[in-house]
C-alpha positions as CSV (number, residue, x, y, z in Angstrom):
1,X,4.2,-18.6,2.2
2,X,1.4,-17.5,-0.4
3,X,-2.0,-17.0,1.1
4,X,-5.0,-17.9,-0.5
5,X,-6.3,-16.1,-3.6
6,X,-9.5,-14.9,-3.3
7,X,-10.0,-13.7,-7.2
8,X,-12.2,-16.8,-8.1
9,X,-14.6,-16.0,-5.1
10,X,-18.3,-14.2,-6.5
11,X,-17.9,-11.6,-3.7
12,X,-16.4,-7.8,-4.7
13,X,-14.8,-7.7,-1.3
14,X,-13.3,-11.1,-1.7
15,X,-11.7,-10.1,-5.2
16,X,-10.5,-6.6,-3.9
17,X,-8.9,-8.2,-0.9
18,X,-6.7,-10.7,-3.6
19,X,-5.0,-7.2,-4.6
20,X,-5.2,-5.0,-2.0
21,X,-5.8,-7.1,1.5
22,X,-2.7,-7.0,3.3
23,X,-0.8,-4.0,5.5
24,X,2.1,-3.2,3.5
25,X,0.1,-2.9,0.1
26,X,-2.3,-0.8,1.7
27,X,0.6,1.4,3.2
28,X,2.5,1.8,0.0
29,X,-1.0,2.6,-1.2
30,X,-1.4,5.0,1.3
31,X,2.1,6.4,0.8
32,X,1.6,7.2,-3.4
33,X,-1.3,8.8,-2.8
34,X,0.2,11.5,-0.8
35,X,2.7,12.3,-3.4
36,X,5.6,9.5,-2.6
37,X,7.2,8.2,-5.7
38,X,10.7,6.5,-5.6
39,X,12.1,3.9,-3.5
40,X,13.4,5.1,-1.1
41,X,10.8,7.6,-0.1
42,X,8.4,4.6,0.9
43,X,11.3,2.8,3.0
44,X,12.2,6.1,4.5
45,X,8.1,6.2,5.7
46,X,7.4,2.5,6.5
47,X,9.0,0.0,9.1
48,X,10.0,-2.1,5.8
49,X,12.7,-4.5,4.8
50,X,13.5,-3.5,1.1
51,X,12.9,-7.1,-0.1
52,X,9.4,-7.1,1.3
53,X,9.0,-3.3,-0.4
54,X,10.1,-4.7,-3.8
55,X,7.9,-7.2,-3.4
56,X,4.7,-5.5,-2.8
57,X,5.7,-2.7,-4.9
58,X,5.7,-5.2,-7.4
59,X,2.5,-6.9,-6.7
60,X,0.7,-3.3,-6.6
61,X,1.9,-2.8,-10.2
62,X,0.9,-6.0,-11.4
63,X,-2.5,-5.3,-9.5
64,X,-2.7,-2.3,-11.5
65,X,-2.2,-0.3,-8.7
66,X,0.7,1.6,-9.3
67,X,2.4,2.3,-12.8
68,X,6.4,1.9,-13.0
69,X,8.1,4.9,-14.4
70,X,11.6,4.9,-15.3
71,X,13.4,8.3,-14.0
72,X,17.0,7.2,-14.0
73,X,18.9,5.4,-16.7
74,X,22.3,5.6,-14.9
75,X,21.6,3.7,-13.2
76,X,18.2,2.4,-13.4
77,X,15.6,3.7,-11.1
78,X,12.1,4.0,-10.8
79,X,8.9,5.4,-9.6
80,X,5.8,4.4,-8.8
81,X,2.7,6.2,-9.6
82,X,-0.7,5.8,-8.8
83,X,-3.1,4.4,-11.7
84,X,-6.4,5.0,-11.8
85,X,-7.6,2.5,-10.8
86,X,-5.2,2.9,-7.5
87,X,-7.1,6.5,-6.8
88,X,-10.0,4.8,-7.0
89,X,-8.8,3.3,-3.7
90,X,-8.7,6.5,-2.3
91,X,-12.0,6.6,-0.4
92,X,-11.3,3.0,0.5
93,X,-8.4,4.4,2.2
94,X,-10.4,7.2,3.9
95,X,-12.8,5.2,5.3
96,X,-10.6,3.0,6.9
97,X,-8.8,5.8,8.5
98,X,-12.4,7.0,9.5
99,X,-12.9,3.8,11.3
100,X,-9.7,3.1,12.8
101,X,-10.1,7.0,14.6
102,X,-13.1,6.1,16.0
103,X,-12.4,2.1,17.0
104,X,-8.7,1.7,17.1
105,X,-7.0,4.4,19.2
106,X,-3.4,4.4,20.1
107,X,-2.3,2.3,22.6
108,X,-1.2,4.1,25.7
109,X,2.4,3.9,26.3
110,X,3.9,2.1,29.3
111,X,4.1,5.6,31.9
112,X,2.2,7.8,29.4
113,X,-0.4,10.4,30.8
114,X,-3.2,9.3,27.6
């Protein structure tokens, strides 16, 4: 199921949600810009189902996000490199992590001393 697009809306936050606004994106996101390139690197790091990863991975390149390089001819593999205009999410990126530090802790684990 497709959620709404929001890329018609006047709002900058409405528009940069249409590319980025969803956890896996923002993950992967998260993921390139601390050096992860290929495939598998991303599905070693994230709970993901590789049809889901394709899929986003996909949707972050058509976003501009991330730029497809081929490494592999036999057989055919990519990576996925941050454009600029995905480090420009950077601080995005920071300032959510900022915010979830400060009003989203970890939730304390059934017999945990935290």
């Amino acid at each position: 199921m497709r959620r709404k697009s929001f890329e018609e809306m006047r709002c900058p936050i409405a528009r940069g949600l249409d590319l980025v606004g969803e956890g896996w994106s923002m993950l992967i996101l998260r993921d390139a810009l601390r050096g992860r390139r290929r495939f598998e690197e991303f599905q070693k790091g994230l709970p993901i189902t590789p049809t889901t990863l394709t899929r986003k991975l996909d949707d972050l390149v058509r976003a501009g996000m991330l730029e497809r390089r081929r490494y592999s001819e036999h057989p055919p593999r990519d990576e996925y490199v941050p454009t600029a205009q995905g480090e420009d999410f950077r601080p995005v990126l920071r300032a959510l992590y900022s915010w979830g530090e400060k009003h989203a802790p970890p939730q304390k684990k059934p017999g945990s001393r935290r």
